[in-house]
C-alpha positions in Angstrom: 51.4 -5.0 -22.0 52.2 -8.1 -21.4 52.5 -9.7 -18.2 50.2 -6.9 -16.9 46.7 -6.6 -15.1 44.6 -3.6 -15.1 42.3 -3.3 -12.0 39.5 -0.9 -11.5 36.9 0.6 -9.2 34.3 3.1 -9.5 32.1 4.5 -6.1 29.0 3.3 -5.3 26.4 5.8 -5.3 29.1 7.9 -4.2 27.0 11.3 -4.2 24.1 10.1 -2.4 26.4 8.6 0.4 27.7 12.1 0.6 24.4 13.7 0.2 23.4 11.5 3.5 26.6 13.0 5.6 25.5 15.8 5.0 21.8 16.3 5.3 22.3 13.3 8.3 19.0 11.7 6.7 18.2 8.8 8.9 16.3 7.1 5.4 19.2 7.1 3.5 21.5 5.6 6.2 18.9 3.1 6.5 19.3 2.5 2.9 23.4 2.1 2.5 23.0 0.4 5.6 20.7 -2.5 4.3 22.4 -2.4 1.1 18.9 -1.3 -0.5 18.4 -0.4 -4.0 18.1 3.5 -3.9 17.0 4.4 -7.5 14.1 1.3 -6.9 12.8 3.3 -3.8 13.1 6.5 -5.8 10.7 4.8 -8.2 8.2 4.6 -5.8 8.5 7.2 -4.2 8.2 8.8 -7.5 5.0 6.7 -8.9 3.4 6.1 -5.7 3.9 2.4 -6.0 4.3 0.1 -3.1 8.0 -0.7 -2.4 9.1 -4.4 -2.8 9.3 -6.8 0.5 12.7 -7.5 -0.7 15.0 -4.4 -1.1 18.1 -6.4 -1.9 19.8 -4.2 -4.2 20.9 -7.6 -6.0 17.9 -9.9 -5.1 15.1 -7.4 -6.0 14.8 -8.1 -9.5 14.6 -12.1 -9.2 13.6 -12.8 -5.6 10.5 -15.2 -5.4 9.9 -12.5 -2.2 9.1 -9.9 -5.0 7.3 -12.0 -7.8 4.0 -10.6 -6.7 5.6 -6.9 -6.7 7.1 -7.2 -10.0 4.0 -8.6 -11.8 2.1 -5.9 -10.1 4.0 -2.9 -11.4 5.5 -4.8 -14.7 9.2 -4.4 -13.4 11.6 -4.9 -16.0 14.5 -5.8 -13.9 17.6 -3.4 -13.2 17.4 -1.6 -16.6 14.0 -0.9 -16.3 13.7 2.6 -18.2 11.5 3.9 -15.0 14.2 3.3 -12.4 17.4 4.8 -15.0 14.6 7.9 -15.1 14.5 7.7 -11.3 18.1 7.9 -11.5 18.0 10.9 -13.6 15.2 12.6 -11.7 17.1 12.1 -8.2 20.4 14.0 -9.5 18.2 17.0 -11.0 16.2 17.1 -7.9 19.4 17.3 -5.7 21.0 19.9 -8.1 18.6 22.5 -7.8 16.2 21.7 -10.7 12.6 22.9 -10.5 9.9 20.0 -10.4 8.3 21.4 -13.8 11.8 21.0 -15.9 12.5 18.3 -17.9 14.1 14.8 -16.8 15.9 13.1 -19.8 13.8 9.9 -20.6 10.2 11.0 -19.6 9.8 11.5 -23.3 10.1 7.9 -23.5 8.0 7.1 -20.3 5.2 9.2 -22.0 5.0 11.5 -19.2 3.1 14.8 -20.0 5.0 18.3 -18.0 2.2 17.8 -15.4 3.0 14.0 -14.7 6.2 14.6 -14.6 6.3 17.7 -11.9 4.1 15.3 -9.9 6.7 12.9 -10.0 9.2 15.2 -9.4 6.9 17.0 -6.1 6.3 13.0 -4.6 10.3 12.6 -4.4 11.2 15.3 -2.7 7.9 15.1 -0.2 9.7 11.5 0.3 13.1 13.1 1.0 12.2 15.8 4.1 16.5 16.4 4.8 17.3 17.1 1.3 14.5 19.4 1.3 15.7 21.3 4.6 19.5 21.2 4.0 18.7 22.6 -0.1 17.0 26.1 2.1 20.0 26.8 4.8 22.5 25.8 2.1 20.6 28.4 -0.6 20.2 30.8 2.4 24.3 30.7 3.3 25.6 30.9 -0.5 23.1 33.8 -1.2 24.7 35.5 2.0 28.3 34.6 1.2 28.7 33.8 -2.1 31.0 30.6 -0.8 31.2 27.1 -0.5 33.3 24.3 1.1 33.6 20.8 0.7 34.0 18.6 4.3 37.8 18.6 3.4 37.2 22.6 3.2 37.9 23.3 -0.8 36.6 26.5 -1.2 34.4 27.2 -4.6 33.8 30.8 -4.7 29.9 31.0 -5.9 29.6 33.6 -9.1 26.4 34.5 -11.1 22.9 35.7 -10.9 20.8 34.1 -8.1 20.1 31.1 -9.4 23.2 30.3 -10.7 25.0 30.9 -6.8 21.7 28.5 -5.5 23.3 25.7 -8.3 26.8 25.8 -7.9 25.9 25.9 -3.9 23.8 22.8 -4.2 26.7 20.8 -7.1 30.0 22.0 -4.9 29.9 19.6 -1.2 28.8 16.5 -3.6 31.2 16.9 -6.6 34.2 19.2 -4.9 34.2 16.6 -2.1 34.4 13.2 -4.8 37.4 15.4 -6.4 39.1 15.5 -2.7 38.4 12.0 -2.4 39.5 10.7 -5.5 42.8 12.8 -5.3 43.5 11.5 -1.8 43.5 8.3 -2.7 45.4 8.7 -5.9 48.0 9.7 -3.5 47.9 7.1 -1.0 47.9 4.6 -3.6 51.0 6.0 -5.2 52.6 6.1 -1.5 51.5 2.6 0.0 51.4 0.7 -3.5 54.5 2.1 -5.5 54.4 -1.2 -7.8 51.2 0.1 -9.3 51.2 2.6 -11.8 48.5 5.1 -13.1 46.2 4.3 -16.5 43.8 6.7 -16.3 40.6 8.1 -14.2 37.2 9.8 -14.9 34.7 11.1 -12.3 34.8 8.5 -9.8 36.9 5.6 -11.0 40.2 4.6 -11.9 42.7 2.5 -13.3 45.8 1.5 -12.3 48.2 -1.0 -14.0 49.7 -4.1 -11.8 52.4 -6.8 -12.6 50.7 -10.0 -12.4 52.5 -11.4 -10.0 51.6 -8.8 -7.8 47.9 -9.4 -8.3 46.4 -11.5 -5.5 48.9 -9.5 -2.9 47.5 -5.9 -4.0 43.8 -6.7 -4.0 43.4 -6.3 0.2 46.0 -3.5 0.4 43.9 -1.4 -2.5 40.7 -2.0 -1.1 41.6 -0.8 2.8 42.9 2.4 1.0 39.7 2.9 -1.6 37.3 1.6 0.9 38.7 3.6 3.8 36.5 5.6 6.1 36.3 9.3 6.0 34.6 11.8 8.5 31.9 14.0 6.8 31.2 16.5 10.2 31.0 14.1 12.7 29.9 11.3 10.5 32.2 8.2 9.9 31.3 7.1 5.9 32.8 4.5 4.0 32.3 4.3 0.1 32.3 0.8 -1.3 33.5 0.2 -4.6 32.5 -1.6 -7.8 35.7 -3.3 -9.0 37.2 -5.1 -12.0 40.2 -7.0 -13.5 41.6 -6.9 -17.3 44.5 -9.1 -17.5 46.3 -8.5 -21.3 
C-alpha cells in the first residue's frame, strides 16, 4: 500500500551453518568464519581442482588474485552451472543420498554415472565430520526410531530402514530452521509491534513497515534475525541476505 515498505531476509547457508554445530567441523568454521565461498570449495573438492588464492565469497569471481585460477579451470563466475551442481551435490550428499544416484544438472555437465559417483566419493573424502556424524546419527535413529532438533523438537522416525536413516539425516537441519524461523517470528511480533506479517517460505520472510519507521527498524530487526543461538555448546549466528520494496 501506500506509504509502506516491505523488507526481507532469507539465511545464509543456513543448513550448512547448522550442519557445522553439529558435526563441530573445524573446515567449515573456517569457512563461515573467512566468509569463504562454500559451493566454490565444494567444486573442488568435487573435480579435484586447485582452490582459488582468493576465497572471498564476493571477490572470487573478479579478483585479479584469481585471474590465473579462473582461466585455468574456465570459471564462469557465481552462476557457473558446476558450482549450482556443487550446490545440489552437497545437499544430496548431506541427506543421505548414495554417491551412484543422480544429482540434478550432471546431465547438463555431461557427467557419465561413474563421473559423477566419483564426484560424489571426492566430497565426502573432503568432508571427514559429516562422514562420522552421518554413522552415530544412522546408528541412534535405527536404535530409537527418534530425533531432536538442538531446541529438542521431536520427529518420530517411521519407515523401512532407509527411510528412518533419511528423515534422521533431514530432521536437526530442517526441524531446527523451522524452530528458528518461528522464534523469531515471535520475537519480532513482541519487540517490533509496528511491523506486520506478509508472508514466509523456508528460510525467509517478509514483513510490512510504515515508511517512517524504516531507517529506525533496520538495527532493531537485524539484532533479533542475526541473534546468536547455542547449537550444544556452540554459540552460531546466521547472517542474513536482506532487501527493501518500497510501494
Amino acid at each position: 500500500d501506500p506509504g509502506e515498505c516491505w523488507i526481507s531476509w532469507d539465511w545464509s547457508n543456513i543448513e550448512p551453518r547448522l550442519k557445522q554445530a553439529y558435526t563441530g567441523s573445524e573446515y567449515l568454521k573456517r569457512v563461515f568464519d573467512n566468509g569463504w565461498d562454500l559451493h566454490t570449495l565444494n567444486f573442488c573438492a568435487a573435480f579435484g581442482y586447485p582452490v582459488p588464492p582468493d576465497l572471498g565469497s564476493t571477490s572470487l569471481h573478479t579478483s585479479d588474485a584469481n585471474r590465473e585460477w579462473r582461466q585455468c579451470v574456465g570459471w564462469q563466475g557465481k552462476e557457473d552451472i558446476r558450482r549450482e551442481f556443487c550446490k545440489r551435490l552437497q545437499y544430496k550428499m548431506h541427506y543421505g543420498g548414495r554417491p551412484d544416484s543422480f544429482t540434478p544438472g550432471a546431465n547438463k555437465l555431461g557427467l557419465d554415472k561413474a563421473r559423477e559417483t566419483q564426484a560424489s566419493l571426492r566430497y565426502l573424502a573432503s568432508r571427514p565430520r559429516l562422514t562420522e556424524w552421518q554413522r552415530r546419527t544412522a546408528g541412534e535413529a535405527l536404535q530409537t526410531c527418534i530425533s531432536r532438533t538442538f531446541m529438542g523438537r521431536l520427529r518420530r522416525l517411521l519407515g523401512d530402514r532407509q527411510s528412518i536413516v533419511g528423515q534422521a539425516y533431514d530432521h536437526p537441519m530442517q526441524g531446527a530452521v523451522s524452530d528458528i524461523f518461528n522464534l523469531t517470528h515471535v520475537r519480532v511480533l513482541d519487540e517490533l509491534s509496528w511491523l506486520w506479517w506478509v508472508y514466509g517460505s523456508h528460510d525467509s520472510q517478509w514483513w510490512g513497515c510504515p515508511n517512517e519507521r524504516v531507517a529506525e527498524t533496520w538495527p532493531k530487526l537485524k539484532a533479533i534475525v542475526e541473534q546468536e543461538w547455542e547449537i550444544y555448546g556452540v554459540r552460531v549466528r546466521f547472517p542474513a541476505n536482506w532487501k527493501e520494496r518500497v510501494a
